[in-house]
C-alpha positions as CSV (number, residue, x, y, z in Angstrom):
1,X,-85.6,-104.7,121.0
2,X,-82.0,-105.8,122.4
3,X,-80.7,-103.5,119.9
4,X,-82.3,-100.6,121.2
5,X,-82.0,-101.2,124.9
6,X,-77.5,-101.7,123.7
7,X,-78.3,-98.2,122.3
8,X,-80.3,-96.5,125.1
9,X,-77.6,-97.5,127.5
10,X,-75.1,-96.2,125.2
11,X,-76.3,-93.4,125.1
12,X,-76.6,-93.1,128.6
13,X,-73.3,-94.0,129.7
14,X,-71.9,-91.9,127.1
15,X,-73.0,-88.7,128.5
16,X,-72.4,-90.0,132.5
17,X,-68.9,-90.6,131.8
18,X,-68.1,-88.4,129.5
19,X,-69.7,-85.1,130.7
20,X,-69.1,-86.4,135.1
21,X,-67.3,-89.2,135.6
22,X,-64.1,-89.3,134.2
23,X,-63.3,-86.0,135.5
24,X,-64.3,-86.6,138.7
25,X,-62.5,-89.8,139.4
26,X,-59.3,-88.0,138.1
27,X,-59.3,-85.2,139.7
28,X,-60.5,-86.7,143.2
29,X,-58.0,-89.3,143.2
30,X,-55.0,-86.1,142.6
31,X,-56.9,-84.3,145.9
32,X,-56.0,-87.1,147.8
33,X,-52.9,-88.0,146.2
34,X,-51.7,-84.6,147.2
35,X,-53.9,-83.7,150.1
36,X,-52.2,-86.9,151.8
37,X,-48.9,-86.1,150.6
38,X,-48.6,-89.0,147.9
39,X,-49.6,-92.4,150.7
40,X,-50.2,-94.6,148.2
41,X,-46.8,-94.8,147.3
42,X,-44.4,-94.0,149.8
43,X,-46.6,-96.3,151.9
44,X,-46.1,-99.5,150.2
45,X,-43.4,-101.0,152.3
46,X,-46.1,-100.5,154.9
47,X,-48.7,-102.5,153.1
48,X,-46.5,-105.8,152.3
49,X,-46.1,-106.0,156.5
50,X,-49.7,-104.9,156.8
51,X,-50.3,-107.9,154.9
52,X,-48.6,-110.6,156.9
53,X,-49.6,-108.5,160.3
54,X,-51.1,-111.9,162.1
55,X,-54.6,-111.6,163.3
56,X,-56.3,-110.5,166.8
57,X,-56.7,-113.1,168.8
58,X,-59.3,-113.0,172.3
59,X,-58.5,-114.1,175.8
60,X,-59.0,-117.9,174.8
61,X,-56.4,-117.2,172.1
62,X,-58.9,-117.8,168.8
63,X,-58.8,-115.4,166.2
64,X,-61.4,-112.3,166.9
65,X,-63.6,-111.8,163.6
66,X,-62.1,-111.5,159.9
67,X,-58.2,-110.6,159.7
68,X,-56.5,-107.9,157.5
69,X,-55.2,-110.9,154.6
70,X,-59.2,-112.4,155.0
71,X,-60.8,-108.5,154.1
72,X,-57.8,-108.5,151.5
73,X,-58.7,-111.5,149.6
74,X,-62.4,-110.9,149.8
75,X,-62.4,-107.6,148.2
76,X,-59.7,-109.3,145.5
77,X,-62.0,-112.0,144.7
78,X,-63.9,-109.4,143.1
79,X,-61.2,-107.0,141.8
80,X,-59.4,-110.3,140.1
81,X,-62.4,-111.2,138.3
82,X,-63.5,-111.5,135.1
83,X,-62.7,-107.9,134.6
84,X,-59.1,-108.3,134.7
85,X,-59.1,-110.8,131.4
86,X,-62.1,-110.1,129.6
87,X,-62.6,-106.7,130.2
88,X,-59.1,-105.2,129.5
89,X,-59.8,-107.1,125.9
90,X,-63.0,-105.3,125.2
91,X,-60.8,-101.8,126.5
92,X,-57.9,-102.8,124.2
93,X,-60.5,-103.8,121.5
94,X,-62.6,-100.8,121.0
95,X,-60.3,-98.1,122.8
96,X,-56.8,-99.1,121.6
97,X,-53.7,-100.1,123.1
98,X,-54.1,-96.4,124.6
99,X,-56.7,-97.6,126.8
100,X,-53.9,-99.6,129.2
101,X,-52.4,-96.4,130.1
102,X,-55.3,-94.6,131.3
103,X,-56.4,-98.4,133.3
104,X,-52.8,-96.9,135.0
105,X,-53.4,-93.8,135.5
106,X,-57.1,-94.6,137.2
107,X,-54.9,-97.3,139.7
108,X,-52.1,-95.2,140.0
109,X,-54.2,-92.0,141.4
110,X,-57.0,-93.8,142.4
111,X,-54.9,-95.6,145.1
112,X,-55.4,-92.9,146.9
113,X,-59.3,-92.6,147.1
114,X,-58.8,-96.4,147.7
115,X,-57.1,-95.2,151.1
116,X,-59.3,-93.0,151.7
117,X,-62.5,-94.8,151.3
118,X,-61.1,-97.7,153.0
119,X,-60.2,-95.7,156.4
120,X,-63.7,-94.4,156.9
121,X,-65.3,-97.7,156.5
122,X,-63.1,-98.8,159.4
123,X,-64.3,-95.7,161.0
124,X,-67.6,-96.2,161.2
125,X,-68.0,-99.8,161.2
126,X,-70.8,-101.3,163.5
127,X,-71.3,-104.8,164.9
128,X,-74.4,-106.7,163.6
129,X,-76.2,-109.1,166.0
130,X,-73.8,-112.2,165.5
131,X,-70.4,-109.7,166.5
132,X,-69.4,-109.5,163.2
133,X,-68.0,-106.0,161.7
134,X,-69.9,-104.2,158.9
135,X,-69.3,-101.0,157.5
136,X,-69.2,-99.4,153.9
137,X,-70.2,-95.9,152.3
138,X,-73.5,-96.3,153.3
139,X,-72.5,-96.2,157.0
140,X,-70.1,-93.4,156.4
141,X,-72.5,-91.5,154.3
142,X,-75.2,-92.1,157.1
143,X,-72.9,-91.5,160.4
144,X,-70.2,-89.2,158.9
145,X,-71.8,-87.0,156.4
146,X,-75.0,-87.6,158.7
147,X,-77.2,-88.0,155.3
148,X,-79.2,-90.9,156.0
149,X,-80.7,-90.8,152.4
150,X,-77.9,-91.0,150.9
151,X,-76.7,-94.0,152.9
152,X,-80.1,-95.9,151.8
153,X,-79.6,-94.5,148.1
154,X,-76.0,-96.0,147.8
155,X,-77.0,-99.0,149.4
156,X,-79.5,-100.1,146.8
157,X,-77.4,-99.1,144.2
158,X,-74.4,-101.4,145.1
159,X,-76.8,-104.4,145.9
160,X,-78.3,-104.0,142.4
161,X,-74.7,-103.5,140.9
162,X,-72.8,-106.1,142.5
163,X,-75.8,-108.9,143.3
164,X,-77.3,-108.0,139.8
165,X,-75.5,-106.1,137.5
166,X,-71.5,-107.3,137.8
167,X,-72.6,-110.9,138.6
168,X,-74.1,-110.9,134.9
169,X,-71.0,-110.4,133.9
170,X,-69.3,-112.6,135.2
171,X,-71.2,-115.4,134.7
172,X,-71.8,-114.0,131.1
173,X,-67.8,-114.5,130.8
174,X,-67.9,-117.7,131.7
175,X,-70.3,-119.0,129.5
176,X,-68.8,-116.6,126.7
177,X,-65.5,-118.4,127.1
178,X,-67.2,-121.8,126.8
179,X,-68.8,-120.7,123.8
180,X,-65.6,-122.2,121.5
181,X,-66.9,-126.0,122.5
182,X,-70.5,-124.9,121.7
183,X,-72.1,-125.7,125.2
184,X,-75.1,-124.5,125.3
185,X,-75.1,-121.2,127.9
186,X,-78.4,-122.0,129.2
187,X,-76.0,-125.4,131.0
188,X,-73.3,-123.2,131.8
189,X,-76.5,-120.9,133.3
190,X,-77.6,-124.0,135.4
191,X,-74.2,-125.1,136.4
192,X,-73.4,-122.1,138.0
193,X,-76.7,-121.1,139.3
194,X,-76.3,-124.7,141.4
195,X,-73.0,-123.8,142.7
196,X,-73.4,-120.2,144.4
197,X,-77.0,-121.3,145.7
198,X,-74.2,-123.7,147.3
199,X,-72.0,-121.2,148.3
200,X,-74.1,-117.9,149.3
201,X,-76.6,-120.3,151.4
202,X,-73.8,-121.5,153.1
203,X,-72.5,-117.9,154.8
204,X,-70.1,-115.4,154.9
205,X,-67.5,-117.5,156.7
206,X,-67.7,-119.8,153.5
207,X,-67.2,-116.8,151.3
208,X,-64.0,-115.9,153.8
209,X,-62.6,-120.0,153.2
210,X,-63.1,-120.2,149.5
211,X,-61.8,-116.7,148.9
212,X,-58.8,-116.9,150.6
213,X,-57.2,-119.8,148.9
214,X,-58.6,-119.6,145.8
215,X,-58.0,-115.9,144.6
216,X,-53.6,-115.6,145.4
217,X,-52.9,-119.7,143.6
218,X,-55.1,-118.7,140.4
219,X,-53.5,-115.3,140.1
220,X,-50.3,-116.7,140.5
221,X,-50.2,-119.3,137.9
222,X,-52.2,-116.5,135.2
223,X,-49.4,-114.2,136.0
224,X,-46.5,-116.6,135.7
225,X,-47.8,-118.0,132.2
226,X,-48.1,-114.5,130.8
227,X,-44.7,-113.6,132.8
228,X,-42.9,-116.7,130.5
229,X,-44.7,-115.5,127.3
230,X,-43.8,-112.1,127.7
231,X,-39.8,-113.4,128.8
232,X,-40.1,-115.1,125.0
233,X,-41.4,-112.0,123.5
234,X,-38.9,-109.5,125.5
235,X,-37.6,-108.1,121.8
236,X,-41.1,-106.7,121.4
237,X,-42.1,-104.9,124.9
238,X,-40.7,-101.8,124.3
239,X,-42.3,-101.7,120.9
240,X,-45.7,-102.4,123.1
241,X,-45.0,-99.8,125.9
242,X,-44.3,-96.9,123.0
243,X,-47.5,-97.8,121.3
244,X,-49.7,-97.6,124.7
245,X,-48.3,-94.4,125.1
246,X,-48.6,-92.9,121.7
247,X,-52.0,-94.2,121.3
248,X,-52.8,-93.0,124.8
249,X,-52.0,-89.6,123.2
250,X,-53.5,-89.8,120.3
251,X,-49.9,-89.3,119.1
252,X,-50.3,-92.6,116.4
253,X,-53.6,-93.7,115.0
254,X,-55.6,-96.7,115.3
255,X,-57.9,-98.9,113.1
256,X,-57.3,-96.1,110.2
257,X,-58.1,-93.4,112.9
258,X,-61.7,-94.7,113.7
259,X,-60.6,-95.2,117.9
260,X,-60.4,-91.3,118.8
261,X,-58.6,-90.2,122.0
262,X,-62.0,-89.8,123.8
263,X,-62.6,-93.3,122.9
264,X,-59.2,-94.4,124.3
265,X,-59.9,-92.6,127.7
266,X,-63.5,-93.5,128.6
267,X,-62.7,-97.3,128.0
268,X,-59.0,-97.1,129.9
269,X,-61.1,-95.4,132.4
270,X,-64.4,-97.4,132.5
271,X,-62.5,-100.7,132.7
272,X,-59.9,-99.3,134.7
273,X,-62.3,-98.5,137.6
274,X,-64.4,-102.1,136.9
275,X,-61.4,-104.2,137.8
276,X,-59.7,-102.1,140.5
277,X,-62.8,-101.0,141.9
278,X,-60.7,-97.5,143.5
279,X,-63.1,-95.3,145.0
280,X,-66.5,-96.7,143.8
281,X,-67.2,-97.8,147.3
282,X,-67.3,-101.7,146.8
283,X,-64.4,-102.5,148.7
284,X,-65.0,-100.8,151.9
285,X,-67.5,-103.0,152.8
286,X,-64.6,-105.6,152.8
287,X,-62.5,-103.3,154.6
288,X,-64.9,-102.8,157.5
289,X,-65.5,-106.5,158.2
290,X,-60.9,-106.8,159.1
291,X,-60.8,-106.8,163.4
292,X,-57.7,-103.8,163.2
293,X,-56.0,-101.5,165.6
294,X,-56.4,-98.9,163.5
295,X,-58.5,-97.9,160.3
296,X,-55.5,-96.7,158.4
297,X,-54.4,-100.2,158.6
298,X,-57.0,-101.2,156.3
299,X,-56.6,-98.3,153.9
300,X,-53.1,-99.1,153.2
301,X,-54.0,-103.0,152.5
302,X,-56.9,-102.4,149.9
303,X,-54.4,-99.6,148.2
304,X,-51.7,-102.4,147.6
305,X,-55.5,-104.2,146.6
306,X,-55.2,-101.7,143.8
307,X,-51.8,-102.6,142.9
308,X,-52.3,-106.1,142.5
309,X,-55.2,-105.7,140.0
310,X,-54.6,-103.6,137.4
311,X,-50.4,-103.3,137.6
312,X,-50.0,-107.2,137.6
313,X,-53.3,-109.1,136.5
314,X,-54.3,-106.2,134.1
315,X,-51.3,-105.6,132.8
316,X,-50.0,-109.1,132.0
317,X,-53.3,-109.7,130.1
318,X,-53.1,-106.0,127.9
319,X,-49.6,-107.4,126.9
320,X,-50.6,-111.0,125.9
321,X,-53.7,-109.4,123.5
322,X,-51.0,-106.8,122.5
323,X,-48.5,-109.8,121.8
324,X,-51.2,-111.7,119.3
325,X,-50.6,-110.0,115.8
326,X,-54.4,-111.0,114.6
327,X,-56.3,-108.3,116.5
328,X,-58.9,-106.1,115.0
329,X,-59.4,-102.4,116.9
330,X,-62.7,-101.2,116.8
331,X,-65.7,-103.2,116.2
332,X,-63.8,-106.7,115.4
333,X,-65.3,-109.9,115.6
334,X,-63.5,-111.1,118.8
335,X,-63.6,-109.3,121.8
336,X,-63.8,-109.8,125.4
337,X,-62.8,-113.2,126.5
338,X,-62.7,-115.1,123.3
339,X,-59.7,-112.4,122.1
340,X,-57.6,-113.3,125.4
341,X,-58.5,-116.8,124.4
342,X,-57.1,-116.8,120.8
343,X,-54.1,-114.6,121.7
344,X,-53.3,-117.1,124.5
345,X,-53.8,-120.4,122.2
346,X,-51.7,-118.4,119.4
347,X,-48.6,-118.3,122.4
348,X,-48.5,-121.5,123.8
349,X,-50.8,-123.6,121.7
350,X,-54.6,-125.8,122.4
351,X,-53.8,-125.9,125.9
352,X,-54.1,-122.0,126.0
353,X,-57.8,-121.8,125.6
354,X,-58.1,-124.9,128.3
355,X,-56.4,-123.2,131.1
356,X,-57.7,-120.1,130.2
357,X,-61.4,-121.7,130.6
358,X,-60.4,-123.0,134.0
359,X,-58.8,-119.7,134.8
360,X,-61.8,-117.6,133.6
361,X,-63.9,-119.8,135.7
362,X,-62.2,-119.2,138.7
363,X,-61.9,-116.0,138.4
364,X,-65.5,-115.6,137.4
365,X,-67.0,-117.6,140.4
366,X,-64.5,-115.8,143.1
367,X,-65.8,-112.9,142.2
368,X,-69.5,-114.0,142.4
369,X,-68.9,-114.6,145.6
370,X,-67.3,-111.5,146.9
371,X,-69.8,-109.5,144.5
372,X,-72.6,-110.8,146.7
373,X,-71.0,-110.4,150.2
374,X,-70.5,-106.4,148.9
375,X,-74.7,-106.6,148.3
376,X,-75.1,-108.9,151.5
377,X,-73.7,-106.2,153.8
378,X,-75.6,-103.5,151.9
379,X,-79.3,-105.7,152.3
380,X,-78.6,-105.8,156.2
381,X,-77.7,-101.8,156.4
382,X,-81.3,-101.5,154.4
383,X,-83.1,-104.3,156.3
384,X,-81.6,-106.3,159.0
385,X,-83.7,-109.0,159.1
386,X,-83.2,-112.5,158.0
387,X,-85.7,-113.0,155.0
388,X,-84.1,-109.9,153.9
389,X,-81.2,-111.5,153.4
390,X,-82.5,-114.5,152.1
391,X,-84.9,-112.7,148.9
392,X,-81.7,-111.2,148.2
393,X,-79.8,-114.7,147.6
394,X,-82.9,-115.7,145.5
395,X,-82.7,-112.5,143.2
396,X,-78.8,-112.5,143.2
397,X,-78.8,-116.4,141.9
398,X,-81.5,-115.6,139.8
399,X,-79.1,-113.1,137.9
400,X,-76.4,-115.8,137.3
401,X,-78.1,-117.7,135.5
402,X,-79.9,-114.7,133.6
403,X,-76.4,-113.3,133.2
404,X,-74.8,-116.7,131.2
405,X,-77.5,-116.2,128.7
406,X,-77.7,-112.6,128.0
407,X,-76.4,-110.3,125.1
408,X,-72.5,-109.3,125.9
409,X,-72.9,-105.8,125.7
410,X,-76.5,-105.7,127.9
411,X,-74.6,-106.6,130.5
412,X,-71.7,-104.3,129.9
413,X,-73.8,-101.6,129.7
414,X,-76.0,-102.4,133.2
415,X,-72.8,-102.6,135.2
416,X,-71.5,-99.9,133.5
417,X,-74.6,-97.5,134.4
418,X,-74.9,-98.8,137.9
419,X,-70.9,-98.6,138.4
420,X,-71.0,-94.8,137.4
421,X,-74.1,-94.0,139.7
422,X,-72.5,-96.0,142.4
423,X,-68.9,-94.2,142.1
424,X,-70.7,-90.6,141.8
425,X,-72.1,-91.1,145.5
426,X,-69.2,-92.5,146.9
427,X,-66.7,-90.0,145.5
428,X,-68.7,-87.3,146.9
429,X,-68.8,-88.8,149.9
430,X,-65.6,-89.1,150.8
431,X,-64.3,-85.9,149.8
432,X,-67.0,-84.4,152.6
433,X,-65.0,-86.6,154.6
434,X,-61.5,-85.6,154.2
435,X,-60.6,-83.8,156.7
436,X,-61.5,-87.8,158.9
437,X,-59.1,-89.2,156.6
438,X,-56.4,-86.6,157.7
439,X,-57.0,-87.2,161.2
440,X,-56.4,-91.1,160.8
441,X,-53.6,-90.7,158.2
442,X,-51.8,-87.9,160.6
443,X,-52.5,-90.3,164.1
444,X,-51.3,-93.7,162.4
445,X,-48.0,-91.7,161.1
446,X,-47.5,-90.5,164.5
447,X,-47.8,-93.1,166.1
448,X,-45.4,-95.0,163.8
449,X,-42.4,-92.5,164.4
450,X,-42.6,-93.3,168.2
451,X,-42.0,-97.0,167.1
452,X,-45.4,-98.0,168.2
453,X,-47.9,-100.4,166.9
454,X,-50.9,-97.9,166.0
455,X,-53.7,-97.8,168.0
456,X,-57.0,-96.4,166.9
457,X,-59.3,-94.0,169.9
458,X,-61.3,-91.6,169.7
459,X,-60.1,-89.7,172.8
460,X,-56.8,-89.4,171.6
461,X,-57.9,-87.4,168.2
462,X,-57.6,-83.7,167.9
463,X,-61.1,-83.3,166.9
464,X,-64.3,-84.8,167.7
465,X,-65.9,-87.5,165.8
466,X,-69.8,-88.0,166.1
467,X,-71.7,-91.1,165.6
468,X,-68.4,-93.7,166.1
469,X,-69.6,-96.9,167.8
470,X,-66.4,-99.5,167.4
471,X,-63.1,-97.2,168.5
472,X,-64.2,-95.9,172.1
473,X,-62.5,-98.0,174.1
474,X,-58.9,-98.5,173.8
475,X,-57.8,-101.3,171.9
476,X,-54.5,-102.9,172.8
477,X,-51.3,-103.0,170.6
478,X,-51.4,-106.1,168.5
479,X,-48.4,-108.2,169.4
């Protein structure tokens, strides 16, 4: 039965990917690479002082809802998850050290959708009954496009994806990477199940306190461990960097020519889009929550979002699996996290495969929590209503646990599936759209070259904007 279900969704990803998706997210991100004149990068100066820009504060001086760095690190708690260590192995596994380039290429162009999708969310953001901001494709499908099925559609496809499907793996991760001490993953199941009925019970300004800490410190101290091993190993990078590109090309075959080019692109692409999440529609609904001046402000910070994912995190794990001389393309026996594992523990010993536990953890359980504040905002578009909300949390903990103790590539192939469905929408979407993102790309430019701090309103636009509750009043200059 499990093998049928791995070979139904094969089959089914297969032909989504292959014969729509791939395309599309290529050949959208290049419209709005060139349609905004290249922003995502000769804007990135911008989005390091974006970054740092300190929050709103009220008339009693407190801080006025969720700043840019808070929306920044709770859409990186799920970028920086599990994604960026165990599912750049599988890539490199079955698709070849091609796969990495293509994970560039989806980052590099798909900065630019990142922008774009981030923007309207700001756009069309509401306030719920509590004052806080939420927003997503859903509400810029509903108000923008004016298709209000298409809003409800998208919204139950992200709550199933992000509650359900990428929470699975995640949690599947964790307890795959504990697998080496052979702990049983129905405790790891438990364990974890306990902790986020902790944390998603507790609230979204929890989610906002944990994420904000916890995602930059265990980045960091991944990145500077892979930094030293690859400083060690500098004789053998540009040996690496030629063979990403020649596989990439199919210009030098792998595992005796088995991994084809196709293969090499869907995975690149596939995990590409998993771990920087550009223009599937997941991190708007981070965006929206940030209290800005302007929605472009927001567009530029989840781009450098982007950035940060699959240039550093990514990137620094494809080159330690590259680094370990033991690895089988194709169907090998290790993959996912247990490959980082022993390519780690072969660099810097034992102590590899115990950080890397701790590491995959945190990684793992950020993104658990971000993944359900992405289906949290989504339940209340659907159903604003308290229980709502709370059946969710039930189901959403109920896949953590069912996640630790499923089959690898069952949940690969669910997120996968619902990923695909979710970025079809989306991408759509904002391409109907485009001519909004202009408008806020050309007013925040504007008002930059008269040395202002931009200021977002709706009266001051050359065109009219329908359905906008959150920009018609003038906002003041953030000092």
């Amino acid at each position: 039965m499990t093998e049928k279900l791995i070979n139904l969704m094969e089959i089914i990803n297969d032909f989504m990917w292959t014969y729509f998706l791939i395309g599309l997210i290529i050949v959208v991100g290049l419209y709005f690479t060139i349609s905004t004149k290249f922003v995502q990068f000769i804007y990135i100066k911008e989005m390091f002082k974006l970054i740092a820009e300190k929050p709103i504060k009220d008339t009693k001086g407190q801080q006025k809802g969720v700043s840019a760095f808070q929306a920044f690190t709770i859409s990186a708690a799920s970028r920086v998850g599990t994604g960026t260590i165990a599912g750049v192995a599988i890539a490199i596994a079955l698709g070849g050290p091609g796969s990495v380039l293509w994970m560039w290429i989806v980052a590099l162009f798909g900065g630019a959708s990142s922008f774009a999708e981030s923007a309207l969310a700001q756009v069309y953001k509401v306030r719920d009954r509590k004052g806080v901001f939420r927003g997503g494709p859903a509400y810029y499908m509903e108000k923008g496009l004016g298709q209000k099925w298409m809003g409800v559609l998208f919204a139950i496809v992200i709550s199933i994806t992000y509650g359900f499907a990428f929470n699975s793996v995640q949690t599947n991760t964790i307890a795959q990477s504990l697998a080496i001490y052979n702990i049983d993953t129905k405790i790891v199941g438990i364990a974890l199940l306990v902790l986020t009925i902790f944390v998603i019970f507790g609230g979204v300004t929890k989610i906002v306190k944990i994420t904000q800490w916890l995602v930059p410190i265990m980045a960091l101290i991944y990145l500077l461990i892979v930094l030293v091993i690859m400083i060690i190993n500098f004789d053998k990078i540009p040996g690496l960097i030629s063979q990403i590109f020649k596989s990439a090309f199919g210009l030098e075959q792998v595992a005796g020519g088995t991994i084809g080019l196709a293969t090499s692109i869907l995975l690149g692409v596939k995990r590409g889009m998993f771990t920087n999440e550009a223009g599937l529609g997941s991190t708007p609904n981070a965006a929206a929550t940030a209290d800005s001046t302007h929605p472009a402000k927001q567009g530029f910070i989840q781009t450098l979002g982007v950035y940060f994912d699959t240039c550093l995190v990514c990137t620094a794990t494809a080159f330690l699996i590259l680094l370990y001389p033991g690895i089988e393309y194709g169907n090998g026996k290790l993959q996912g996290i247990q490959l980082t594992q022993v390519a780690l523990t072969s660099q810097i010993g034992s102590i590899g495969t115990i950080f890397l536990i701790v590491a995959i953890f945190l990684f793992g359980y950020s993104s658990v929590v971000g993944n359900y504040y992405y289906g949290e905002t989504n339940i209340q578009y659907l159903i604003p209503k308290k229980w709502a909300v709370n059946v969710y949390r039930v189901f959403c903990c109920i896949f953590v646990y069912l996640g630790s103790v499923a089959d690898l590539n069952i949940v690969w192939g669910a997120a996968d599936i619902t990923m695909g469905i979710m970025a079809l929408l989306n991408l759509i979407a904002i391409v109907g759209l485009s001519s909004v993102v202009y408008v806020v790309l050309k007013d925040y430019v504007k008002q930059k070259k008269l040395g202002k701090d931009p200021v977002f309103y709706l009266d001051n636009l050359p065109i009219k904007l329908n359905n906008v509750d959150c920009w018609k009043n003038k906002p003041k200059e953030n000092k």
